[in-house]
N, C-alpha and C positions, 0 to 999 in steps of 0.2 A: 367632499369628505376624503377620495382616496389622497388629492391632494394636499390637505391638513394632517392625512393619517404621514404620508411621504415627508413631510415637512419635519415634523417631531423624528420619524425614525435620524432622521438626516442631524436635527439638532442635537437631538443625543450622542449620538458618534461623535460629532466636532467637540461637543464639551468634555467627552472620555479622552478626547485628547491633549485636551489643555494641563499645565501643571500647577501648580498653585504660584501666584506672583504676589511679593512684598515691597513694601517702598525702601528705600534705601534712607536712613534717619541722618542726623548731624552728630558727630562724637558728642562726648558729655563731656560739660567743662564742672572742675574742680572749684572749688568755692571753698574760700577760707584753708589753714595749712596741717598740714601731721609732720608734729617737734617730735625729734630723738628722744629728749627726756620733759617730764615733766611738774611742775611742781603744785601744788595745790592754794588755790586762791579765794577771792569771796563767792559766794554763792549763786552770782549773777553775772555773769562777763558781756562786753560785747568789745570790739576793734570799734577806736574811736580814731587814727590813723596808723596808715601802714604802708612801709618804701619799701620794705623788701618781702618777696616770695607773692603770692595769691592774696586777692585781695577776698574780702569777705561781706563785698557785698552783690549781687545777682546782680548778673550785668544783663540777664534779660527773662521775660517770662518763661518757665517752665516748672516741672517738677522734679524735686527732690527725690533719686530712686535709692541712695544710701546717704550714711553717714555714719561717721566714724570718731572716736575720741582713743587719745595715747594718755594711759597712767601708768607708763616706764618710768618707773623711780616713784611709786607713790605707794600704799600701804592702805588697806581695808577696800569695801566693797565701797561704789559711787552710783548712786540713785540721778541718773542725769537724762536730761531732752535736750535735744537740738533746741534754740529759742531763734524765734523769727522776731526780728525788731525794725523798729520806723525812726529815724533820728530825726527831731523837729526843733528846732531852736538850742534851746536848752538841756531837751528832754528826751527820754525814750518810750515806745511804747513797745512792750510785747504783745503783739498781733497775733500769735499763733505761736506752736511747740508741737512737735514731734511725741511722740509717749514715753513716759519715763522708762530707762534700761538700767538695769542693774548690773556695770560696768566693772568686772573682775580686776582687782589692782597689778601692777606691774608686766599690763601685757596694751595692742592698742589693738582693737576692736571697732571691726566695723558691723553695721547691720543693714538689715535692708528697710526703706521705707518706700512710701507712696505720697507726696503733698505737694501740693502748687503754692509755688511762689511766685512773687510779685518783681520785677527790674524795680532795683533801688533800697528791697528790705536787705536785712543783715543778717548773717547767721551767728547767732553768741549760742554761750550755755546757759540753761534753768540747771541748777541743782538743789537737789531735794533735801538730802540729810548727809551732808559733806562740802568741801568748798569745790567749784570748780577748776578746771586743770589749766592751769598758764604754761607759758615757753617760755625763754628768753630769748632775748635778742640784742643783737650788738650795740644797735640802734637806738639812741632816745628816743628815735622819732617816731618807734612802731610804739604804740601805744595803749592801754585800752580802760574802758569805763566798767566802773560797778556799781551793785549794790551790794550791801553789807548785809540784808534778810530778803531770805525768799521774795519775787515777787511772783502771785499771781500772771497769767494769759488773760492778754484785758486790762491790763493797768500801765498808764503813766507813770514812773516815774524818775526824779531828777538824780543825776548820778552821786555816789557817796565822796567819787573820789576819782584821782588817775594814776595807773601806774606804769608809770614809762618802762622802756625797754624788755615790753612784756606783750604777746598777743595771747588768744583764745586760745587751747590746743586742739582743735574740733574741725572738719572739714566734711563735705560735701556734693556729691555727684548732681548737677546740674544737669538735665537733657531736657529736648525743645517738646513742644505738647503744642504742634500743627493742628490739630482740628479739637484743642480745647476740650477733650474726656477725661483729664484727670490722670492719664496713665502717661509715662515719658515714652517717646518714640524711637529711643533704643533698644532699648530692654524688656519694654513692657505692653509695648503697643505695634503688634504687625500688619496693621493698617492706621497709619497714621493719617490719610486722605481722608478719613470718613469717624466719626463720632460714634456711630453705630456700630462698629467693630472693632475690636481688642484685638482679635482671631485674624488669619490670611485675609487681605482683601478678595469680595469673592469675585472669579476670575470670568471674563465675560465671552461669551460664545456665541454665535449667529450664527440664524442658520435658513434656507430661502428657496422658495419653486415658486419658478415664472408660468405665466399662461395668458394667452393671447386674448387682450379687450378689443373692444368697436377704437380705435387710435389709441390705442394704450398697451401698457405690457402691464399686468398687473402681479404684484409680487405680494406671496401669502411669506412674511418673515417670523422667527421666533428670536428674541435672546434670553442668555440665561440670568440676567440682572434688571434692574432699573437703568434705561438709557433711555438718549434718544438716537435712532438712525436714518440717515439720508443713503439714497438710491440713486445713484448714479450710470448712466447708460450711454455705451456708445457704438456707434454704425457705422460703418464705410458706404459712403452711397457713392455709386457710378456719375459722371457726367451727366450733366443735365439742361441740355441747350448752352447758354452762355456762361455755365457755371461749372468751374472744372469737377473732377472727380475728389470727394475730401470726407474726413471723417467729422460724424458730427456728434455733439455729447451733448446730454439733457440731464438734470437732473430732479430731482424732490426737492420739495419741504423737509425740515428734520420732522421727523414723527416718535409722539412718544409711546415708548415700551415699557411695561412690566416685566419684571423676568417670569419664565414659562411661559408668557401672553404669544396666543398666536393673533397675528392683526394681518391686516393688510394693505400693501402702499400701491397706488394706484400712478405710474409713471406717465404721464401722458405724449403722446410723440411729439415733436417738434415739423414745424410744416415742409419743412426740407425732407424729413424721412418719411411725411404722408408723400410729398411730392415723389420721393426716389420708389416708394412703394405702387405707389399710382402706374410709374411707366417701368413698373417689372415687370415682365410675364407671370401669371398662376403658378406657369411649371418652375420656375423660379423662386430660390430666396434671398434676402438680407438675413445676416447676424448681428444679430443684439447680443454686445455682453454688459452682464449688468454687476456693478459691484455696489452690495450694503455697508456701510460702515458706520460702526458703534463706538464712543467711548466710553470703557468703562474706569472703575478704579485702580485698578490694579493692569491694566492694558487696554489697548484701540487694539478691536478686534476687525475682521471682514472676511466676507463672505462674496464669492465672484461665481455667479453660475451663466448661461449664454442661453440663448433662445433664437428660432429662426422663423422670421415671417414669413410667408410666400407673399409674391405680386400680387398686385389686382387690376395689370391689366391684362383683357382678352387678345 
């Protein structure tokens, strides 16, 4: 008991000293472009090609944390969604849309969102009760597809038309979603290693008191997370007939921990340090230093406390 009580006093201090650790995420890439000025178009757009500037299709899984449309140079309010689209043959599907925003004219607005996209969908405009915003472009070859009426999220359908030297005016912050929660791992996710937290990854702390078995060291450990820790232990043992003097290391199994869980790893000696034990005198010790080592998410923690056996020869 006093040493489980020793054990927590000890793991609490080392966690009060730890500070909160985050992953370090991948910039956000932009998807799709923001024109200078723009002009108002049919009600459905998507980029069917495009040679110059961003291109406007997700070049890989993650989620959308903004998105923005430019009505410089246009006139009344614009009821408009980001549209997520699928190019198949002929045809378009809108997959998915963003919620409709009510787009103030002659200014370019961005907002913030949250949605997972797919490598390969497209970003166009749904507009509601106005045409969507086009650019121009020098280029015949940027190009883009419509529809002439609304369509629904969920529908097929074939394009009305194309209008060269013109793209979307609509773009979008890309960032990667490593452990698949839904939230980008920029801006929105400070643990991105685990699905389970949004918030700091929580920070892992070990903590350990050794006590002397029948050939063993046995270690009462604590941490403060879900891990698993190995126990590693080493001796300097003296000369020993034909065997010079040398240090010798043993270790554990990984074992696994709950955070708060107090357990205990049970080290067993290796026959070298029973031997080196064996022809020490009583009044005599060897030192064991043992070090625990955890990973957690957010850091590889460790814990190194030392222990000293006496001989057991007479």
């Amino acid at each position: 008991m006093k040493l489980q009580r020793a054990v927590l006093i000890s793991f609490l201090s080392t966690l009060a000293a730890f500070a909160a650790v985050t992953g370090t995420a991948n910039a956000a890439t932009q998807v799709g472009q923001k024109c200078a000025t723009a002009t108002s178009g049919p009600p459905v757009i998507f980029a069917k090609t495009v040679v110059s500037g961003e291109s406007y299709v997700f070049p890989a899984d993650g989620v959308v944390t903004k998105w923005g449309l430019s009505r410089v140079g246009s006139s009344g309010q614009s009821m408009t969604a980001a549209a997520i689209g699928m190019w198949s043959g002929t045809q378009w599907t809108i997959v998915g849309a963003l919620p409709l925003v009510d787009f103030a004219p002659s200014v370019a607005s961005e907002v913030a969102a949250r949605y997972s996209v797919s490598a390969g969908q497209s970003l166009g405009t749904l507009t509601f009760n106005s045409g969507a915003m086009m650019c121009g472009s020098a280029s015949a070859s940027d190009s883009l597809e419509y529809s002439g009426s609304y369509v629904p999220v969920g529908t097929t359908f074939t394009p009305s038309g194309t209008i060269p030297s013109n793209r979307p005016n609509v773009w979008a912050n890309l960032e990667a979603d490593i452990d698949k929660d839904g939230f980008g791992d920029e801006t929105q996710d400070q643990c991105p290693q685990s699905a389970l937290y949004q918030s700091p990854c929580p920070v892992l702390a070990i903590s350990q008191e050794l006590a002397a078995a029948k050939g063993a060291i046995l270690i009462t450990a604590a941490a403060s997370a879900d891990t698993s820790l190995t126990a590693t232990a080493s001796v300097k043992v003296p000369k020993l007939g034909s065997k010079k003097a040398s240090t010798v290391t043993f270790s554990s199994k990984p074992t696994a921990f709950s955070g708060g869980q107090l357990k205990k790893i049970k080290l067993k000696l290796p026959s070298r340090a029973n031997s080196a034990l064996a022809t020490t005198k009583k009044s005599k010790k060897l030192k064991f230093t043992v070090t625990v080592t955890g990973n957690g998410l957010a850091n590889t923690a460790t814990s190194i406390k030392s222990i000293s056996l006496p001989g057991t020869k007479k």
